[in-house]
Each structure stands twice: as structure tokens, then as C-alpha cells.
C-alpha positions as CSV (number, residue, x, y, z in Angstrom):
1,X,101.8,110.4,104.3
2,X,103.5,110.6,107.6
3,X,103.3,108.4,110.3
4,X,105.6,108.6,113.4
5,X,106.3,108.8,117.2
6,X,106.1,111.8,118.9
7,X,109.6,110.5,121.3
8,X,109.3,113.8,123.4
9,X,105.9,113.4,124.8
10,X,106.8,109.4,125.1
11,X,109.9,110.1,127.1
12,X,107.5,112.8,129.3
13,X,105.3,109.8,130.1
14,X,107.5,107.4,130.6
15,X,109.4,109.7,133.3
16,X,106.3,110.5,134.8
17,X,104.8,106.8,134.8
18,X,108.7,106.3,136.8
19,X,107.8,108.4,139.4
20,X,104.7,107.3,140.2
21,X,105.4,103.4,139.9
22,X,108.1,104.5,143.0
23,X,106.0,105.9,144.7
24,X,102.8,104.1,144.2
25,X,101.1,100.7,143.8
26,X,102.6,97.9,141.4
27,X,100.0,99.1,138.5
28,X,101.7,101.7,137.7
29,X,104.6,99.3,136.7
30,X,102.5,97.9,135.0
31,X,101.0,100.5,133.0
32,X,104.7,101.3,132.2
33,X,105.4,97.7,131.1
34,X,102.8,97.8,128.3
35,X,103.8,101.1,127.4
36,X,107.0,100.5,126.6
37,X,106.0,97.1,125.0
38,X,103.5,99.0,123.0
39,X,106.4,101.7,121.7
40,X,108.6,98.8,121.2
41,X,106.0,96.9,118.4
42,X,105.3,100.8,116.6
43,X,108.9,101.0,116.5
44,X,109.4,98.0,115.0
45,X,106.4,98.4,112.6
46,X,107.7,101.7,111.8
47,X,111.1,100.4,110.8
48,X,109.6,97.9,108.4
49,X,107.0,100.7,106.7
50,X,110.2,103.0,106.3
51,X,112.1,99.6,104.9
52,X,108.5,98.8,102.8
53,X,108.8,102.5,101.1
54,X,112.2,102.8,100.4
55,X,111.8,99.3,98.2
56,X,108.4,100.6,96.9
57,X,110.5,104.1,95.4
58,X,113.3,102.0,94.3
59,X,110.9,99.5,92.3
60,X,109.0,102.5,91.3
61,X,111.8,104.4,90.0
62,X,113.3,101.7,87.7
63,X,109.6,100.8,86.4
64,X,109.6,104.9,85.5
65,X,112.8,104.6,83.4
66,X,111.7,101.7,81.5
67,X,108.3,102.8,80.3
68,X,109.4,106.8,79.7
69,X,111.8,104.5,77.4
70,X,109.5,102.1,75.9
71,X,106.9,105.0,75.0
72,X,110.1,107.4,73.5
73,X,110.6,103.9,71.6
74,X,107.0,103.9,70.5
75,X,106.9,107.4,69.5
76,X,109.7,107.4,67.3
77,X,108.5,104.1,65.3
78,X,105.4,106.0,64.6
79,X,107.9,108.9,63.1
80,X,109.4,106.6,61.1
């Protein structure tokens, strides 16, 4: 699954939002305001998925290794 930011067509926006907040009326500004407050918070919520998954492997990974060990335990008792 991959979520993300496309940055280059942000950064497009942004410099175009620039220009016409110059140039225009104040709700431009605006407009850019909540953009970039709104890039700021999927940032930020991005960061803490990434964080989320990186546990979620690592818990993963060490619950892995402990039952391939428990069932090669299992399997050789029933050898016995």
C-alpha cells in the first residue's frame, strides 16, 4: 500500500497560488493558508503511518521467529 505526497505538483501550486495572492485579492492568501495547513497535517499523519509500520514489521518479525520456532519445537516432539 502506498500512500504519499506528490511534492512536485504541491510546490507547482503553491508557486502559482504566490503569484496570484500578489497580484490578486486577499483570498488567494487565503486559499494558500489552508493549503499549506492542509500539507502540513498529511505530512504529519504521514510521518506517524511510516512510524505505525515500521513498529507493525518489527512486532511482526519477532512474532515470525517465535512461532517458525515453536512449530519446529512441535514437530520434532511428535518425531520423538
Amino acid at each position: 500500500m502506498a500512500i504519499g505526497i506528490d511534492r512536485a505538483i504541491h510546490k507547482r501550486l503553491v508557486d502559482g497560488l504566490v503569484v496570484l495572492s500578489e497580484e490578486e485579492s486577499s483570498s488567494w492568501r487565503e486559499v494558500l493558508h489552508e493549503l499549506q495547513q492542509a500539507y502540513e497535517r498529511a505530512n504529519n499523519m504521514l510521518s506517524k503511518a511510516e512510524q505505525s509500520a515500521v513498529l507493525y514489521n518489527e512486532v511482526q518479525s519477532i512474532i515470525r521467529i517465535k512461532v517458525a520456532a515453536e512449530l519446529r519445537n512441535r514437530k520434532r516432539k511428535t518425531k520423538l
